[in-house]
C-alpha positions as a Python dict, from the first residue, in 0.01 Angstrom:
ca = {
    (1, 'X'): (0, 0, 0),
    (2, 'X'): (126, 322, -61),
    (3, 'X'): (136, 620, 184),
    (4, 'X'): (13, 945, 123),
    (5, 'X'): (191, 1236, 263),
    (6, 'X'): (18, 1500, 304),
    (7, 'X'): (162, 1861, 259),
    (8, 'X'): (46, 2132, 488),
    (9, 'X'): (198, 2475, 386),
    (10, 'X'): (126, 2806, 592),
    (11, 'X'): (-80, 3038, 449),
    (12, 'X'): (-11, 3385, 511),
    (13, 'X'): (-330, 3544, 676),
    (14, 'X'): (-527, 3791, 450),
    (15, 'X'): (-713, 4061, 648),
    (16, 'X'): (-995, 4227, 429),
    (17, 'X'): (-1037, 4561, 445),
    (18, 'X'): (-1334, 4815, 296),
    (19, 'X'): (-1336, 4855, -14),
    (20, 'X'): (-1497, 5201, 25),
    (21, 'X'): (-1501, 5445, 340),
    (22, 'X'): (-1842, 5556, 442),
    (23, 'X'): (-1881, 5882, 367),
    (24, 'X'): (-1924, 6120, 654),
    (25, 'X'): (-2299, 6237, 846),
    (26, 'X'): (-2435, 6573, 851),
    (27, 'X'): (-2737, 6706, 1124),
    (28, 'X'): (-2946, 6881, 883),
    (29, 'X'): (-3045, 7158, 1175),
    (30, 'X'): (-3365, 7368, 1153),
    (31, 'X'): (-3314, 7705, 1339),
    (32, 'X'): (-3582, 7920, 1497),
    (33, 'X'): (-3696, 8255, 1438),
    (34, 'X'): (-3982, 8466, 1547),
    (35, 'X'): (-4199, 8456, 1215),
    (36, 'X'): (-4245, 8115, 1083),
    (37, 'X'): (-4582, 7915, 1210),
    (38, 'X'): (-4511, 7554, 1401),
    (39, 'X'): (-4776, 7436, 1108),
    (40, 'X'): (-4526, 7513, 875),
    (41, 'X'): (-4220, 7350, 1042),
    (42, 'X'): (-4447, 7029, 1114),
    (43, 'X'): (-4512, 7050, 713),
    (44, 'X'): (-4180, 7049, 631),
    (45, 'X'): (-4026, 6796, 850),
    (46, 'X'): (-4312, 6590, 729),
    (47, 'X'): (-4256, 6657, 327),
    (48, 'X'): (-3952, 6669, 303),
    (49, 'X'): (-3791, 6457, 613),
    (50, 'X'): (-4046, 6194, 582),
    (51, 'X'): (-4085, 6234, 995),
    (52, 'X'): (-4437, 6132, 1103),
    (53, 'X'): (-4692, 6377, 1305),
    (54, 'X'): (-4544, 6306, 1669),
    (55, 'X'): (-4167, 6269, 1534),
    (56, 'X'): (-4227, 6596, 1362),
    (57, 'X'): (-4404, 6781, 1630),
    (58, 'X'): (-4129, 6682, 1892),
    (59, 'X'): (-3882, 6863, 1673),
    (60, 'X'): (-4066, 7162, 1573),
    (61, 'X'): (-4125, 7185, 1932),
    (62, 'X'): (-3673, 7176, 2020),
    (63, 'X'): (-3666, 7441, 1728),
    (64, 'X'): (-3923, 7613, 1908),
    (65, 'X'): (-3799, 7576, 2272),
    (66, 'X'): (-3421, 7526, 2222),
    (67, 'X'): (-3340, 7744, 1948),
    (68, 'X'): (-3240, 7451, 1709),
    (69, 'X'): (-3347, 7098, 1644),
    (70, 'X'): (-3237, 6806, 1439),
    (71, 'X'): (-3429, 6763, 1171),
    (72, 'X'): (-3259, 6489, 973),
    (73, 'X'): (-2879, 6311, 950),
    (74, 'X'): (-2754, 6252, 592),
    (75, 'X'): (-2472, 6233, 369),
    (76, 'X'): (-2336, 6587, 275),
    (77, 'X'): (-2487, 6611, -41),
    (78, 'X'): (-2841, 6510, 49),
    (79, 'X'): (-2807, 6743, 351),
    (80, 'X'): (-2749, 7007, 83),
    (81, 'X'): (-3018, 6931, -100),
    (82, 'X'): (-3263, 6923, 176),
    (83, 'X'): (-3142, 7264, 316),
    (84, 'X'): (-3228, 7348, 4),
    (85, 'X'): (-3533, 7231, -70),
    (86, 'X'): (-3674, 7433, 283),
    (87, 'X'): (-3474, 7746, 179),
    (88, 'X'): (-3663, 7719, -138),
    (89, 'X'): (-3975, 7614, -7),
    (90, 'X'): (-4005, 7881, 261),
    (91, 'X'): (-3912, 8189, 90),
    (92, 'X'): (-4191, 8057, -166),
    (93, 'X'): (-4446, 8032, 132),
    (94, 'X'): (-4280, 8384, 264),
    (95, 'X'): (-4136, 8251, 545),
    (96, 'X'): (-3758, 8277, 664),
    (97, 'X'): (-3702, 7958, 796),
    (98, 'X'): (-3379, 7869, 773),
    (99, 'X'): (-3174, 7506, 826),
    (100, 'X'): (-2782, 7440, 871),
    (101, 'X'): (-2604, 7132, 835),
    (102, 'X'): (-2367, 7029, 1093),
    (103, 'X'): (-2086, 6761, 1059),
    (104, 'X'): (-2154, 6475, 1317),
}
């Protein structure tokens, strides 16, 4: 009968690593002011940040109370965009709400 060796050989260890980086988060922050209606806010968390009634009322009420709330956290260019899209929206409606975006 013949015998069968068997070879083991070390093989060196290959650690994967990410292809891609994920990119980095921005708050998209709306900021209070004295002229633009809570309606309005709760619209437009609920348009264009897809928040529901009681997610959206909760912020519009930190704008309110705290000066600022967190309205959304996105990539930098959506958080563009959406900044945007309120500037836009409000200075159609005549209102001067205003957002920022933050990096997280």
């Amino acid at each position: 009968m013949s015998e069968s060796k068997t070879i083991e050989t070390e093989q060196p260890e290959i650690k994967e690593q990410p292809r891609f980086k994920e990119p980095p988060l921005f708050e998209v922050l709306l900021i209070n002011d004295d002229y633009t209606t809570m309606d309005f806010v709760i619209e437009v968390l609920e348009v264009i940040f897809h928040k529901n009634e009681i997610q959206a009322t909760t912020i519009m009420l930190n704008v309110h109370r705290m000066g600022t709330g967190v309205a959304g956290v996105y990539p930098r260019d959506l958080a563009e965009t959406k900044t945007a899209m309120v500037h836009d929206w409000a200075r159609h409606e005549g209102h001067p709400l205003r957002c920022a975006i933050k990096k997280v």
